[in-house]
C-alpha positions as CSV (number, residue, x, y, z in Angstrom):
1,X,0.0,0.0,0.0
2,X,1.3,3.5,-1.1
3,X,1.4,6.4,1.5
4,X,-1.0,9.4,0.6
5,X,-0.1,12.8,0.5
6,X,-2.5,15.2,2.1
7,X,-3.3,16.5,-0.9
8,X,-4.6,12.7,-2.3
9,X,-6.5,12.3,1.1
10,X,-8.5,16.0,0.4
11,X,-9.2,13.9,-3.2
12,X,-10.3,10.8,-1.7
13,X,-12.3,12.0,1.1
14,X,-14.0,14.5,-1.8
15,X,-14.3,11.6,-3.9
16,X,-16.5,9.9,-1.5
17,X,-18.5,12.5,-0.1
18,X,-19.3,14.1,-3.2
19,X,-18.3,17.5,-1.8
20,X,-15.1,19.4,-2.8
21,X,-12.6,19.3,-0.2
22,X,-9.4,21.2,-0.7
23,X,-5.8,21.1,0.8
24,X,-4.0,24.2,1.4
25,X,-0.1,23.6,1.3
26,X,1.1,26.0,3.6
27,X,4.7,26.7,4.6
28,X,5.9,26.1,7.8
29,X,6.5,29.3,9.0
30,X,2.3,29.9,7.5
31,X,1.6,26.8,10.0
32,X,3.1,27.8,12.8
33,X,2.0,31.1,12.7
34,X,-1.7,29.9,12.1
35,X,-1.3,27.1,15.5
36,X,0.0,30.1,17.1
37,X,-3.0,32.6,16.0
38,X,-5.2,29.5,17.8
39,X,-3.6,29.7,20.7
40,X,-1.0,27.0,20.8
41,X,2.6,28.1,22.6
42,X,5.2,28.9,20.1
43,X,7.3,26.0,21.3
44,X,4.9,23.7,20.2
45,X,3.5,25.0,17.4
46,X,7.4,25.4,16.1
47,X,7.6,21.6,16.9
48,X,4.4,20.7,14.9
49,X,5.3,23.0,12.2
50,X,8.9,20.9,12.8
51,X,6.8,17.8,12.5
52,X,5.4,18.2,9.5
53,X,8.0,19.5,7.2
54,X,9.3,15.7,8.6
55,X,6.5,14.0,7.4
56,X,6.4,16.1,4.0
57,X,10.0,14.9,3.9
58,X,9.4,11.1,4.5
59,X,11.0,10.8,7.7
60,X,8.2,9.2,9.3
61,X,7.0,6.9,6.7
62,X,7.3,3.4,7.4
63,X,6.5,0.3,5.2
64,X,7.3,-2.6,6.7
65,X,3.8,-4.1,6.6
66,X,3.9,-5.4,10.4
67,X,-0.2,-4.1,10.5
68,X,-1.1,-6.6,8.0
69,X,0.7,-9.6,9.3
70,X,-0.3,-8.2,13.1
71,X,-3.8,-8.7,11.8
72,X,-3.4,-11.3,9.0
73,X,-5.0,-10.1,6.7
74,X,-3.3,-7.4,3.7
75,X,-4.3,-3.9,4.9
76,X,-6.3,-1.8,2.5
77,X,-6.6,1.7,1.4
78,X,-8.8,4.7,2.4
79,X,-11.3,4.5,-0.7
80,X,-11.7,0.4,0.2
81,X,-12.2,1.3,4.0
82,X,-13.9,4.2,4.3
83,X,-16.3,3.5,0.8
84,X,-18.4,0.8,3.1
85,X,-18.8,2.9,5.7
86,X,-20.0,6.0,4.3
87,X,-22.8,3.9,2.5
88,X,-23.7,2.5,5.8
89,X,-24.1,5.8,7.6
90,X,-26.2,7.2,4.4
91,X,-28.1,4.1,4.6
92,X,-29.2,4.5,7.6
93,X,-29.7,8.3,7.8
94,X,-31.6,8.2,4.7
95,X,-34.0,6.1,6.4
96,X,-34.6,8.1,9.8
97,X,-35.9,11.3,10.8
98,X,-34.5,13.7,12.9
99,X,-36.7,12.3,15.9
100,X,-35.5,8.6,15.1
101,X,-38.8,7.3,13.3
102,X,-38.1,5.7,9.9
103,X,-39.2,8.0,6.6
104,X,-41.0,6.4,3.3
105,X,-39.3,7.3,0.0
């Protein structure tokens, strides 16, 4: 399974909602200053910032596919995962009102 960039995750998650979602690519002096504007300390919002320019970078990834054999089974990707669910929950919203009591179509 490949790694996603945030930029693929906006795409899938708009792929399965149906709603455009978009990722902003901000630098990482733009995301600090932003945690900071939000009220994290600058310590930690220069370690975040820190953090992701890291993950951007690859030093976080790892592929050594010890989830799949920890649950023996191959692991799957967002789309395959989160497809199923997002028809379950519009499934069942589709068929209740607001107050719990099932709707006819």
């Amino acid at each position: 399974m490949m790694a996603l960039t945030l930029g693929e995750y906006a795409e899938t998650l708009s792929g399965l909602g149906g709603e455009p979602i978009a990722y902003v690519d901000e630098s990482p002096a733009e995301y600090q200053a932003f945690l900071e504007s939000v009220g994290l300390p600058e310590p930690i919002a220069r370690v975040m910032a820190d953090s992701d320019v890291a993950v951007e970078r690859g030093y976080l990834l790892v592929e050594s596919g010890d989830l799949g054999r920890l649950i023996g089974r191959p692991t799957t990707g967002l789309a395959e995962t989160a497809l199923p669910i997002g028809a379950e929950v519009a499934a069942r919203t589709s068929t209740r009102s607001s107050r719990g009591r099932k709707v006819t179509s």
